[in-house]
N, C-alpha and C positions, 0 to 999 in steps of 0.2 A: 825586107825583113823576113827571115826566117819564121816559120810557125809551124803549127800544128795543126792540123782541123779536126773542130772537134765533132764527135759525132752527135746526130738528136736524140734526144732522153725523153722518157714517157715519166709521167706522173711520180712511176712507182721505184724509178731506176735509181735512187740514191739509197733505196730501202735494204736493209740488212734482212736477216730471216729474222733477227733479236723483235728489229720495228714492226715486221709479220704476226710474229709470233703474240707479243705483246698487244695489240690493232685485236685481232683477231680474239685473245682471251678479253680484251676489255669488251669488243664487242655483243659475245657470247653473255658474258655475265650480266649488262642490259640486257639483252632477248630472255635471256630467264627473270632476270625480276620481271620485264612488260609480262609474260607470260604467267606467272605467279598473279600478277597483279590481274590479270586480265580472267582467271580460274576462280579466283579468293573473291568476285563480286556474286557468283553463284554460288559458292561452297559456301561462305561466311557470313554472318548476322543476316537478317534482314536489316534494309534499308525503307522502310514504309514512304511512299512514293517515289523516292530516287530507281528502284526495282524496276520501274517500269519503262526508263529511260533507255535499258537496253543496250545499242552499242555505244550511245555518246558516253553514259558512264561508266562504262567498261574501258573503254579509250582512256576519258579521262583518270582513272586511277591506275591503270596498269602503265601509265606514263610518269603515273607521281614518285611509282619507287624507283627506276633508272636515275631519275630526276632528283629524287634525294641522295644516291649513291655519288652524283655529279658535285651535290652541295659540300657532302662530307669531303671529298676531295680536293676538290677546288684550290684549298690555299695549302692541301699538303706539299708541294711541288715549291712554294716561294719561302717552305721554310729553313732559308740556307745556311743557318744557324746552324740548326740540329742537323743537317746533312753533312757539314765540314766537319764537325766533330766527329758523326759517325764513321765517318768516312777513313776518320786516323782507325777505327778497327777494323771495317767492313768497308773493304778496297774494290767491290764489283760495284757499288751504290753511284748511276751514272751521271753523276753533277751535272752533265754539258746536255743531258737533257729535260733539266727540269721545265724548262720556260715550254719546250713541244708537248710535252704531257701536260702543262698548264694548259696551250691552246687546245688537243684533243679535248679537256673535258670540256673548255670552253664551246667549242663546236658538238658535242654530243648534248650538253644541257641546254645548247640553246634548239635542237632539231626535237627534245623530248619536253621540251619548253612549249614551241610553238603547237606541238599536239594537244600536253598537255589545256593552253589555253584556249585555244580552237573547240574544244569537246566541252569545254566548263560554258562556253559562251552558248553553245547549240541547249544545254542543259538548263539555264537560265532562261532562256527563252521558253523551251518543251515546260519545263514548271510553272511559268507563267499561263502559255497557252491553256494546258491538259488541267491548270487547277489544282496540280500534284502537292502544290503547299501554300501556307496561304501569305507566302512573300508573293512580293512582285520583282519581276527580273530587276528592276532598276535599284530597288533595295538590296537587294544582294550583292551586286556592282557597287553600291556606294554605301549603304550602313551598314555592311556587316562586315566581322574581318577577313574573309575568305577573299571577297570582291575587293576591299580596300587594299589591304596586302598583295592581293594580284597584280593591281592596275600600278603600284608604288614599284615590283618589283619587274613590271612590264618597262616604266619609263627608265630606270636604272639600265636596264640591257640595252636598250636601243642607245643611251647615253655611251655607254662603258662598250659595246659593240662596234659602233660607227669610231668614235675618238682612238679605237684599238686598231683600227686599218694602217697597215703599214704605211700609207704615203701620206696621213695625220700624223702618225705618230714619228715620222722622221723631219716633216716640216712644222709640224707643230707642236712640239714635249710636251708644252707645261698644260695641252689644251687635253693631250694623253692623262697626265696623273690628276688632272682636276676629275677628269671624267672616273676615272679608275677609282676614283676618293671615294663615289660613291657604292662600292662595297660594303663600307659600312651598313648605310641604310637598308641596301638588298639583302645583306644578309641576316639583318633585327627582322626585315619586312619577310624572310622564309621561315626564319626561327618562328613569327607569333601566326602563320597562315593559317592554320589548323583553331584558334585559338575561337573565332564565331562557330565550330563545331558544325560545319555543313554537311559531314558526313555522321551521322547518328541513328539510334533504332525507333527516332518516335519525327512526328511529324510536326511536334511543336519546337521549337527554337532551344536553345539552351548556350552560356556562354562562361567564358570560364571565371565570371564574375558570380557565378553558382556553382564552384568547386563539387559540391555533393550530386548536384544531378549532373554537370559534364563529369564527372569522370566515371559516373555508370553509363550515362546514355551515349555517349560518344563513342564511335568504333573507327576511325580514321588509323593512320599509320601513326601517330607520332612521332613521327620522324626528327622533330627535333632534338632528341634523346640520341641521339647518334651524328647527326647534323654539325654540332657545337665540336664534336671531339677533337678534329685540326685549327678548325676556327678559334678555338681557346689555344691549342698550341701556337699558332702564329700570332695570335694577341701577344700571348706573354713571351713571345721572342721579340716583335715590334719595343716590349717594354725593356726587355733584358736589352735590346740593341741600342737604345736612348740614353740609359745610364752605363752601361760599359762598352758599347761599341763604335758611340761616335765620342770624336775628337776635333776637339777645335786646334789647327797647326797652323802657324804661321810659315806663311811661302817662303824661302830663300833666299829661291834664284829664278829667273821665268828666261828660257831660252827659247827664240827665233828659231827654228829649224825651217827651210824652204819650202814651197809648197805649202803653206798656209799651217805648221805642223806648232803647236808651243808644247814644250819642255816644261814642266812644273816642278820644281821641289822645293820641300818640306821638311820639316825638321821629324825627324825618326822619334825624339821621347822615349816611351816605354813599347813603341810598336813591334810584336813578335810578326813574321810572314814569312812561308817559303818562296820559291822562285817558282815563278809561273802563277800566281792567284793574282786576286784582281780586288776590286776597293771600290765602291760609291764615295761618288765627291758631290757635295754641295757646295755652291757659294754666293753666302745671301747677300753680295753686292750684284749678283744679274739676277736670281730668282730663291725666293725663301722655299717655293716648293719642289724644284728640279734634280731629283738625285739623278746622276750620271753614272752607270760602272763604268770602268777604265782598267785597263791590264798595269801592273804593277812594272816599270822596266828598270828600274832598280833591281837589285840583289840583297840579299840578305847580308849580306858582308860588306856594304855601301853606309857610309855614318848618315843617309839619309832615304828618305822617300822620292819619288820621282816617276808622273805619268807623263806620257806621248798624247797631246790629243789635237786631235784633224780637225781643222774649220767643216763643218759638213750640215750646220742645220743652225738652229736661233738662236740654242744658248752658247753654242761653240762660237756663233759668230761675236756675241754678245761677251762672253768670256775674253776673246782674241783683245775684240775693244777696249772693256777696261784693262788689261795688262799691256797694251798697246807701247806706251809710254817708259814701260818697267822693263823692257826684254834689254837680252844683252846678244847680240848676233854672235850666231852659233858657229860663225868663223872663227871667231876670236878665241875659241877654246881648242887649246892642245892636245894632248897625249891623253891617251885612254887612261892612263894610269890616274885613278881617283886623287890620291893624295897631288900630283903634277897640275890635273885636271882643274882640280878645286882651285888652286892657285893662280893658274888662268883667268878662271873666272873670274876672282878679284881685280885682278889686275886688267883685266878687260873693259870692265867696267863696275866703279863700287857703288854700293847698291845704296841712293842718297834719300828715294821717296819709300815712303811706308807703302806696307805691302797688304792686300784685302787680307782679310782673313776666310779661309776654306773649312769647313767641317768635311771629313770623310768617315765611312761609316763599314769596317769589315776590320780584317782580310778575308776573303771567302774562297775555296776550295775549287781547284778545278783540274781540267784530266792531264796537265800540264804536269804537275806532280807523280803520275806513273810515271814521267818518262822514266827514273833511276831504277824501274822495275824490270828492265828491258835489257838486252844483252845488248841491243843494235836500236839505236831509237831514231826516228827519221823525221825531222821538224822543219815545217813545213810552213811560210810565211807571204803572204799578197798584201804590199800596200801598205798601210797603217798598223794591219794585222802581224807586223815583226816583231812589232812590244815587248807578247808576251813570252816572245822568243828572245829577246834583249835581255830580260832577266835570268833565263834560265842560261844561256849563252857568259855570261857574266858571271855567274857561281860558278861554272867548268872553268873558266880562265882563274877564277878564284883557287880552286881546288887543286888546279896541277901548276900554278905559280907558288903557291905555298904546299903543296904537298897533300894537302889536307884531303885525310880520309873518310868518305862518308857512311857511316854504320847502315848494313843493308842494303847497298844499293850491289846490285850487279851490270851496270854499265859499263862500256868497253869501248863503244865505239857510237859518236854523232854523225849523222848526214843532215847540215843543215841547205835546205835549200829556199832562198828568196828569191821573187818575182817583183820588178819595180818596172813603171812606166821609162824612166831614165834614173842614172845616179845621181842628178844632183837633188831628187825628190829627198834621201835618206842620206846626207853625209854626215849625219850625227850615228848611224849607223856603222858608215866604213869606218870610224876606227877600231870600233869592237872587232871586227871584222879580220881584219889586218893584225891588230895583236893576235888572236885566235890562232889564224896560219903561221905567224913567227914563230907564237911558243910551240906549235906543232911542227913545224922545221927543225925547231932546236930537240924535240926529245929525240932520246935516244932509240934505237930500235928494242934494247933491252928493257926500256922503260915503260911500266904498265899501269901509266897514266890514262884518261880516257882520250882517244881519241877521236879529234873533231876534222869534218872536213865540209869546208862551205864552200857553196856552188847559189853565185848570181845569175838572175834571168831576166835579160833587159829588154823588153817589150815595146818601147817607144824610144831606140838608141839616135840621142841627136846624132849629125854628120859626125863629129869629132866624135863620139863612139865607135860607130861603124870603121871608121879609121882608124884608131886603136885595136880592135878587136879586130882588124883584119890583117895588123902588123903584129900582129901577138900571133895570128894564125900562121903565119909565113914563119916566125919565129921558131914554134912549132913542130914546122913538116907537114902544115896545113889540114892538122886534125879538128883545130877548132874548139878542142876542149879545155885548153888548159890558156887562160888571159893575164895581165897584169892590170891591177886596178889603178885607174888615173887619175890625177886631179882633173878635175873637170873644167876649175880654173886656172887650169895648169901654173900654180902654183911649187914651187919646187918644195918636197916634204922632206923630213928629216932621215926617211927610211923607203924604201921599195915596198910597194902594199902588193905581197901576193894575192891570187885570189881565183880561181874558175871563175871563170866570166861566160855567158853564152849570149848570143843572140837571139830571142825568139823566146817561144811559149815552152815550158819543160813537157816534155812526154813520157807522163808519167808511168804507162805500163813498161817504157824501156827503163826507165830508171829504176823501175822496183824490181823486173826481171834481172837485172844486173848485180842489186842489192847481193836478192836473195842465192844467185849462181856465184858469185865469187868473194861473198862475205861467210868467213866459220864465226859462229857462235857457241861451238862446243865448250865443255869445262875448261880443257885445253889454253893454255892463253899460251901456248909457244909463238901461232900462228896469226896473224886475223886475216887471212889469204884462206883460201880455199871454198867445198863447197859446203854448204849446211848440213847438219847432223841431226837426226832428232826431230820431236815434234817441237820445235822452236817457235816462238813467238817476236817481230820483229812489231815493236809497237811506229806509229804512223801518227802524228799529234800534226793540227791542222787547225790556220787561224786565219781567216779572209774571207773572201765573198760563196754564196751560194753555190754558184756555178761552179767553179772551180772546186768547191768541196763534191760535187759530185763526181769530179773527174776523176778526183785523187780516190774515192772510196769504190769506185768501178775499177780502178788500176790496181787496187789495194785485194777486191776478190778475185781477178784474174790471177794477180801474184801470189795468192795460196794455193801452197799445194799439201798433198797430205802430211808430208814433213815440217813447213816452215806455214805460220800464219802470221798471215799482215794486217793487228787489230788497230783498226778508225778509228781517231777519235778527234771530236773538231769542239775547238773553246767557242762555250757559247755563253752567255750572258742570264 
């Protein structure tokens, strides 16, 4: 087999300047509040005994404001409600990374967290020892609310921390959002911290069960007063999402696809969704708590709904099992053409047992949706990760089978490129595929339709691959670039499935060097030959594994030059 090798990457090598730049201001802005906080224990009120603790509570408060700035945050990032919307006006807002900025604060409030708690604990003691008030350290840990609140929102993190590890959270879901649940409590338990009033100007106690004397003798930050602002926002989006966002749909159809893949669909109802978003699925025959996203691989011009989803973990596997019974093998189905398609399916097999019932819960926003922003858009699929290419791939077949024009978009031309272990992982795939290349055979040269051109990367080709693609090389002139797609069952089909085929791993900085040298994006549409013009932007949309997304975004800044940029973007969940 053909490949690549890829080169070693350091930590930082997948980082844009945007990730720099952003890293760096969030970082700055903690170091000024600790430092704020760490100035304002000298310059501000007295504290009659805590004064005397010196660096423990200097520590401890100039870690509480970072630390608040972390709480206010925190659930801005999952509120993808008000992001999608915003997003129809304000097209820079970067959906695919909200969940990374969730983990950044997650990991900054927990390193401002464990300071802060370290210094409350040495201060508790110093107060006890030195006499400085007349608690005892163990009272302050257990009957006041500073200490109780603490220690509630101490066992919540370690809960919500550990259950959030990636190789929990991928063999174990539901043991994730049980743990995650408790959010709730962590965040009542940060809202009332301040509430036994430990920080104040007098040495006797006071709580906010004496409104008149805590709200003069108490000098703490009140942070709660700014704390609540997203946390109320994503309340009443949780709430907005229960009554208008989730849907109870009845399935279908559940198609087999090889390699452990089931096909699900659904009945559309009153569902609006562009091509390329994605959807939370529940379904409370395997789990009442388990929402899954899933990429949308339907099209908006399909009479129904329909996700792709891989056996890969316990509710997938759990899922496969109860639809076990209900699938209709994904051989049995014909012709790309929906209306042809669907009648397959009946006739395949009619559908005689009741079908569970799913709740899903969106559609939600992702960067898949630029692509019509883009003169030259370059999409980009590994594995399971084709999906959300399936839908978007599927409104272009839409579009220049019926003509149909889309308001605003300046598209002109697709590079779709997939990466599979073998074909016969996705042949619910090749037909999309295959129509794609026809109707692009059949347009005309004068026709200024968009056009599409897909290019396979078969990475694990059985013998009967290698043989094909090496009779298709001879074909050729033994350039190797241009394949015939097979039946894998060798089958005989109703039509020749063209297709670039390749052997091996893509290389991506030849392929984006290539893009950008002999693709025009000008006004111009006499052309799409030539070289680029202008400060052009050639967008890069990207769905599959880690690694490979750093390949493609290292290829992506080698191939800007000061004319053309190659802007990243990878769907993320």
């Amino acid at each position: 087999m053909v490949g690549v090798k890829i080169p070693e990457q350091n930590l930082f090598s997948s980082w844009t300047w945007k990730s720099f730049l952003f890293i760096t201001v969030f970082h700055l802005l903690h170091i000024t509040l600790f430092i704020y906080g760490w100035v304002n224990i000298t310059s501000g009120p007295p504290m009659p005994g805590l004064s005397k603790l010196s660096t423990s509570i200097k520590l401890s408060r100039a870690a509480a404001l970072p630390l608040s700035l972390d709480l206010m945050l925190l659930l801005l990032p999952m509120c993808r409600i008000s992001a999608t919307r915003l997003r129809l006006l304000i097209k820079w807002i970067p959906l695919e990374v909200s969940a990374w900025f969730h983990r950044q604060i997650a990991y900054t409030m927990l390193f401002y967290a464990v300071v802060h708690t370290a210094s409350h604990f040495v201060n508790f003691y110093l107060i006890e020892k030195d006499h400085l008030r007349p608690e005892k350290a163990m009272q302050i840990h257990y009957t006041q609310a500073a200490g109780i609140t603490g220690h509630i929102m101490i066992f919540c993190m370690v809960i919500i921390y550990t259950f959030a590890h990636e190789n929990i959270r991928r063999q174990a879901f539901e043991a994730f959002q049980w743990g995650h649940r408790l959010y709730i409590i962590f965040l009542f338990a940060a809202w009332t911290h301040g509430a036994g009033c430990f920080v104040r100007n007098t040495v006797e106690p006071y709580y906010i069960t004496d409104p008149k004397n805590y709200w003069a003798h108490c000098v703490g930050y009140q942070s709660w007063r700014w704390e609540t602002w997203f946390s109320v926002l994503y309340i009443l989006e949780r709430l907005y999402a229960h009554f208008y966002y989730h849907r109870r749909v009845g399935v279908s159809t559940v198609l087999l696809h090889p390699s452990n893949v089931l096909e699900i669909r659904f009945d559309k109802g009153g569902m609006n969704y562009r091509a390329g978003q994605w959807i939370f699925v529940k379904c409370p025959a395997v789990s009442n708590i388990q929402w899954h996203p899933f990429s949308i691989s339907s099209c908006p011009y399909d009479s129904y709904v329909s996700v792709h989803i891989r056996q890969a973990g316990d509710f997938t596997k759990d899922f496969r099992d109860l639809f076990n019974d209900r699938v209709t093998p994904a051989y049995d189905i014909g012709d790309f053409d929906p209306s042809v398609r669907a009648a397959s399916i009946i006739q395949a097999r009619p559908l005689t047992q009741e079908m569970p019932e799913i709740i899903i819960e969106g559609p939600y926003g992702s960067p898949a949706e630029d692509m019509f922003g883009n003169e030259v858009a370059v999409l980009i699929g590994a594995g399971i990760g084709v999906t959300p290419w399936a839908s978007v791939l599927k409104s272009l077949w839409h579009l220049r089978d019926h003509k149909i024009s889309k308001a605003g978009h300046r598209l002109r031309r697709v590079e779709f490129i997939w990466t599979c272990r073998d074909l016969t992982m996705f042949e619910w795939f090749q037909n999309l595929i295959t129509s794609l290349n026809e109707q692009s055979l059949a347009l005309k040269s004068s026709d200024k339709s968009i056009r599409v051109s897909c290019h396979t990367y078969i990475t694990r080709p059985t013998d009967a691959e290698k043989s094909a693609y090496k009779s298709n090389q001879e074909a050729v002139g033994g350039h190797g670039r241009v394949g015939t797609m097979f039946d894998p069952h060798h089958i005989t089909t109703k039509r020749q499935q063209y297709n670039n085929v390749h052997i091996g791993r893509p290389n991506f900085k030849t392929i984006f060097r290539d893009i950008r040298d002999n693709f025009n994006i000008a006004t111009d549409n006499s052309s799409l030959r030539g070289r680029l013009r202008g400060r052009d932007q050639i967008g890069v949309n990207f769905c599959g594994p880690k690694s490979m997304a750093r390949d493609v975004r290292l290829a992506c800044t080698e191939a800007t030059t000061a004319n053309v940029k190659f802007r990243f973007t990878k769907e993320a969940f």
